[in-house]
C-alpha positions in Angstrom: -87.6 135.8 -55.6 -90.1 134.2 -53.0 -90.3 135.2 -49.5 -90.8 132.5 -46.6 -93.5 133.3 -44.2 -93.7 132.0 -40.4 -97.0 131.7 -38.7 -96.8 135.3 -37.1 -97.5 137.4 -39.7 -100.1 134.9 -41.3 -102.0 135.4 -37.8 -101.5 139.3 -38.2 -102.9 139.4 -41.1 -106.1 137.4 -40.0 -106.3 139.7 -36.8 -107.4 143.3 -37.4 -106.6 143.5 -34.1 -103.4 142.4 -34.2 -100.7 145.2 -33.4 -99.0 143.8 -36.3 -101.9 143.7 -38.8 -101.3 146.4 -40.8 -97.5 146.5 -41.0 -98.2 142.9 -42.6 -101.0 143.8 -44.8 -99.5 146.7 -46.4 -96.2 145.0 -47.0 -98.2 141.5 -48.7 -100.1 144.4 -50.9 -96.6 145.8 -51.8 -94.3 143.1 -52.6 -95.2 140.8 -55.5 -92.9 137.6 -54.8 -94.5 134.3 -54.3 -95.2 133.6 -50.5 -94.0 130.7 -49.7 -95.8 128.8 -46.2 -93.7 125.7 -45.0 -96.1 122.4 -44.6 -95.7 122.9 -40.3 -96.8 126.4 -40.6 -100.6 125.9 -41.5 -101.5 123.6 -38.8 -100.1 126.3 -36.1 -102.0 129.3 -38.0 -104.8 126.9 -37.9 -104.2 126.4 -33.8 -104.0 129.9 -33.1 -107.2 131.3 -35.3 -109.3 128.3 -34.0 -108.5 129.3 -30.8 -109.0 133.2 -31.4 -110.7 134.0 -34.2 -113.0 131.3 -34.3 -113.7 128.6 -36.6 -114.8 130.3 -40.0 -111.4 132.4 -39.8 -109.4 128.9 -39.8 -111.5 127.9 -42.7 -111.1 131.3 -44.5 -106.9 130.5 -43.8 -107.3 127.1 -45.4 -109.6 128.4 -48.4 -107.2 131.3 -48.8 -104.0 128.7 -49.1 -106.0 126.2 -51.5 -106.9 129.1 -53.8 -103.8 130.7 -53.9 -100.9 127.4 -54.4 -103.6 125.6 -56.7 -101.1 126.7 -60.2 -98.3 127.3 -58.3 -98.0 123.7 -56.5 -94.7 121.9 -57.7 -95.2 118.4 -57.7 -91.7 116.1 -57.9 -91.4 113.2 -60.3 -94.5 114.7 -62.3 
C-alpha cells in the first residue's frame, strides 16, 4: 500500500515549529508504505519553506525527494 501526501504535512515535517510536526514525524517513522508526492506538490512545499524556512530547507526538501524516488521512480514505455 502507498500513502499520498499533500504539501501540509511535507511542511510539518520541515517545521519543528510546526503545531503539526510531530504528529507527522512520528506517524512517517511508524508506517512503512511508500510515500507517494504528486508532481504539483513539490513546487508548493518549495514555495512555502523558501518563504519560511529559508533557502537551504527548500534544498534539503529537493535533496530529500531525489534521494528517496531514485529506485523507486517508474518510468513508462521503459
Amino acid at each position: 500500500m502507498a500513502v499520498m501526501v499533500d504539501t501540509g504535512p511535507l511542511y510539518a515535517l520541515a517545521d519543528a515549529d510546526d503545531a503539526y510536526h510531530a504528529v507527522i514525524e512520528s506517524y512517517v517513522a511508524a508506517i512503512h508504505e511508500t510515500l507517494i508526492v504528486p508532481s504539483p506538490v513539490v513546487p508548493e512545499v518549495c514555495c512555502l519553506l523558501l518563504a519560511h524556512l529559508g533557502p537551504e530547507a527548500e534544498l534539503e526538501f529537493l535533496r530529500s525527494c531525489s534521494r528517496r524516488c531514485g529506485s523507486n521512480t517508474r518510468r513508462e514505455g521503459m
